[in-house]
LUMTORKE-343813 format. One record per residue (C-alpha): residue number from 1; x, z, y; residue in one letter. Coordinates in Angstrom, 3 decimals. Layout:
! residues N
<rec k="NUM" px="X" pz="Z" py="Y" r="a"/>
...
END
This chain:
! residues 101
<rec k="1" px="-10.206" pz="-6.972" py="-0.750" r="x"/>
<rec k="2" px="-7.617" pz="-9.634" py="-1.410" r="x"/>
<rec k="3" px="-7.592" pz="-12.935" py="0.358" r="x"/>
<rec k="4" px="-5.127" pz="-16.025" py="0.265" r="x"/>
<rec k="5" px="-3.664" pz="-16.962" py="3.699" r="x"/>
<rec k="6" px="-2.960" pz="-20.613" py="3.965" r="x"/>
<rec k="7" px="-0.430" pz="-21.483" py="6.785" r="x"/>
<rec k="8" px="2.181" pz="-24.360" py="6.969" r="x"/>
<rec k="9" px="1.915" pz="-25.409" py="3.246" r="x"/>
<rec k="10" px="2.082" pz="-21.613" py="2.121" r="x"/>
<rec k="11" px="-0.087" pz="-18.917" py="0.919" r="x"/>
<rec k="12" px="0.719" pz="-15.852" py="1.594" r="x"/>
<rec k="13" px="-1.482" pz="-12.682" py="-0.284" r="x"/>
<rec k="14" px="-3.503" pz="-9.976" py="1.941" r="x"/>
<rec k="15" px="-4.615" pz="-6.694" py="0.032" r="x"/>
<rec k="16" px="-6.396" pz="-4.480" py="1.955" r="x"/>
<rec k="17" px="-6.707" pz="-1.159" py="0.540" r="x"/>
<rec k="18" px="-9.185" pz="1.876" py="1.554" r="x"/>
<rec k="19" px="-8.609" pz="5.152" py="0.040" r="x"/>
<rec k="20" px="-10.512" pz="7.672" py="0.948" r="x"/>
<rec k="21" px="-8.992" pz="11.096" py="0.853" r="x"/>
<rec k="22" px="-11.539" pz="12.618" py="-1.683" r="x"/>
<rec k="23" px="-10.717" pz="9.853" py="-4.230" r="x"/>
<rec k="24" px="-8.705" pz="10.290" py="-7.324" r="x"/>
<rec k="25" px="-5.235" pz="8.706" py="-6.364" r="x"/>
<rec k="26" px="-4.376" pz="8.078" py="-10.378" r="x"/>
<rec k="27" px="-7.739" pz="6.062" py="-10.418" r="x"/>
<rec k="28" px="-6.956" pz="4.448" py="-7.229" r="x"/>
<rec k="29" px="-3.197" pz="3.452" py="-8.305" r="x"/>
<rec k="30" px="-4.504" pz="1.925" py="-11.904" r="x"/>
<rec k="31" px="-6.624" pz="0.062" py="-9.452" r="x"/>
<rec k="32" px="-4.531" pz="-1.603" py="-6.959" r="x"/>
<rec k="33" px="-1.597" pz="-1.967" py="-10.239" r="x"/>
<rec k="34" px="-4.221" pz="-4.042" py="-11.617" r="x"/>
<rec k="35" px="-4.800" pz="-6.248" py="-8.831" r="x"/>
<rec k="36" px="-1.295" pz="-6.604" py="-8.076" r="x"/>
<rec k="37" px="-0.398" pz="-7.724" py="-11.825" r="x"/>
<rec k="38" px="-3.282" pz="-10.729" py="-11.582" r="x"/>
<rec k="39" px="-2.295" pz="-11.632" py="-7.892" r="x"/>
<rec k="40" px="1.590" pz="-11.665" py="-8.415" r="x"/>
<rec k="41" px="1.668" pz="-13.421" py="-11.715" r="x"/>
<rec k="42" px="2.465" pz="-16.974" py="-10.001" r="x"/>
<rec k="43" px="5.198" pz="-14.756" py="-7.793" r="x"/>
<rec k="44" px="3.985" pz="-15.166" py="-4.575" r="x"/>
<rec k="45" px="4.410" pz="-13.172" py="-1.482" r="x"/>
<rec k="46" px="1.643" pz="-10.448" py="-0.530" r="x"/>
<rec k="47" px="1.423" pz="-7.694" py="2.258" r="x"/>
<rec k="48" px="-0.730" pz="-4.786" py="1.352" r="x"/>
<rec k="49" px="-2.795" pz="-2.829" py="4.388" r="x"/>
<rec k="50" px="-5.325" pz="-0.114" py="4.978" r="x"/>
<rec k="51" px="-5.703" pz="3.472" py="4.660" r="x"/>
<rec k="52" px="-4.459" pz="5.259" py="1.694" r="x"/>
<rec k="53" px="-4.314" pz="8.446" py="2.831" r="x"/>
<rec k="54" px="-1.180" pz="9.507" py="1.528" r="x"/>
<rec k="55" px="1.019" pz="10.849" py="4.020" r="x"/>
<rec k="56" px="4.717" pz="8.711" py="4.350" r="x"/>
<rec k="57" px="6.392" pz="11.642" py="6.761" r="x"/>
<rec k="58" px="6.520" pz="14.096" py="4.209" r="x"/>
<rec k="59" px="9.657" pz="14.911" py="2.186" r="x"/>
<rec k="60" px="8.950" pz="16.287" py="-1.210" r="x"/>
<rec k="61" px="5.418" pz="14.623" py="-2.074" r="x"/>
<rec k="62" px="4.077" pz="13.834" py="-5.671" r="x"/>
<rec k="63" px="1.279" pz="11.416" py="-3.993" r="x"/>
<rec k="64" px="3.901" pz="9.756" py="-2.053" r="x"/>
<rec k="65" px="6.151" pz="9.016" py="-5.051" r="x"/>
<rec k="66" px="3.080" pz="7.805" py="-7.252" r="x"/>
<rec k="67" px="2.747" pz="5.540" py="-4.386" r="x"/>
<rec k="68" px="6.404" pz="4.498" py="-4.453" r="x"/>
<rec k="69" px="6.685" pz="4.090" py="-8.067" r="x"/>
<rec k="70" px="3.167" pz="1.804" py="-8.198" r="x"/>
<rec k="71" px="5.119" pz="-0.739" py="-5.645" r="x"/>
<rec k="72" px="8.580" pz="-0.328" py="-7.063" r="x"/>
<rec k="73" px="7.952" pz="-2.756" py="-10.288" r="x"/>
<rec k="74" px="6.469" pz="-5.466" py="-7.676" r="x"/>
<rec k="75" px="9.593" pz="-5.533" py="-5.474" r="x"/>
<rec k="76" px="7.346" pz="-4.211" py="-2.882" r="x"/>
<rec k="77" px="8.113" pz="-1.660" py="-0.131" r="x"/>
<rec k="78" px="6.564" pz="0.445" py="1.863" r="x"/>
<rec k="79" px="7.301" pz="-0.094" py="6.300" r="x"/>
<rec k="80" px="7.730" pz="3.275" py="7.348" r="x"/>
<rec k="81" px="5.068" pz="3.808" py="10.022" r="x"/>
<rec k="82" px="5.058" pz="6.046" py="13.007" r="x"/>
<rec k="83" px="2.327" pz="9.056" py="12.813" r="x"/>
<rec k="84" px="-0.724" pz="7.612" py="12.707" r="x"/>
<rec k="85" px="-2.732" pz="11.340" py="12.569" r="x"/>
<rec k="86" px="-1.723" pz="13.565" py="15.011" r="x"/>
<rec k="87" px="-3.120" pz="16.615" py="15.960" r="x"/>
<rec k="88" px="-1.920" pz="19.709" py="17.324" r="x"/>
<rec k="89" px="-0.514" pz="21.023" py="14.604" r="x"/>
<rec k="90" px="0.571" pz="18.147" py="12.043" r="x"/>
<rec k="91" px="1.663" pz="14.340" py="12.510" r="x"/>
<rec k="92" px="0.948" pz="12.445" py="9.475" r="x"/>
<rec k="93" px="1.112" pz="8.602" py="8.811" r="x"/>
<rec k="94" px="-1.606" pz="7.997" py="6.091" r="x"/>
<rec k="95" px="-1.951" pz="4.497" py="6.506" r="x"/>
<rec k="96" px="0.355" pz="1.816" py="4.772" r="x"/>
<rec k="97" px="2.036" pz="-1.612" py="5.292" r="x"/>
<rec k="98" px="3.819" pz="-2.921" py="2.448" r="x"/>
<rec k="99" px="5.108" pz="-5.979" py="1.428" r="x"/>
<rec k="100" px="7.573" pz="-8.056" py="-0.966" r="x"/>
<rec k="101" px="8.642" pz="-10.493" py="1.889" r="x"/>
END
């Protein structure tokens, strides 16, 4: 979903993203490109949010650099989050914050 905040005479872009983890990320990055080319065109500032379930701990991942070259071109990066899945085993932060701010 993406909304327009309107605060203090400025707008300020919220994208909130669900993927789940079954879902094609290709699909899902041609998706959220997309939406990112229409709502930046008038260069404003956005933060992107959700769940899309690609892990930002890991070192040498091909989903996480499809991830990082989707927001590169935008100016936008990606916060790095603490884990946000832990179990006993693994910690994993699938979840994103990003933003050209």
């Amino acid at each position: 979903a993406l909304f327009e905040l309107k605060f203090n005479k400025k707008l300020l872009l919220v994208l909130g993203v669900y993927r789940p983890q079954s879902a094609n990320l290709d699909t899902a990055t041609a998706i959220i490109s997309e939406q990112l080319e229409r709502a930046l065109a008038a260069d404003r500032q956005i933060v992107i949010m959700g769940d899309i379930n690609v892990d930002n701990l890991a070192a040498d991942n091909t989903e996480k650099s499809k991830i990082e070259d989707l927001l590169m071109p935008f100016n936008i990066k990606r916060l790095n989050l603490p884990p946000t899945r832990i179990t006993n085993n693994t910690a994993t932060s699938i979840e994103w914050i990003c933003s050209n701010i």
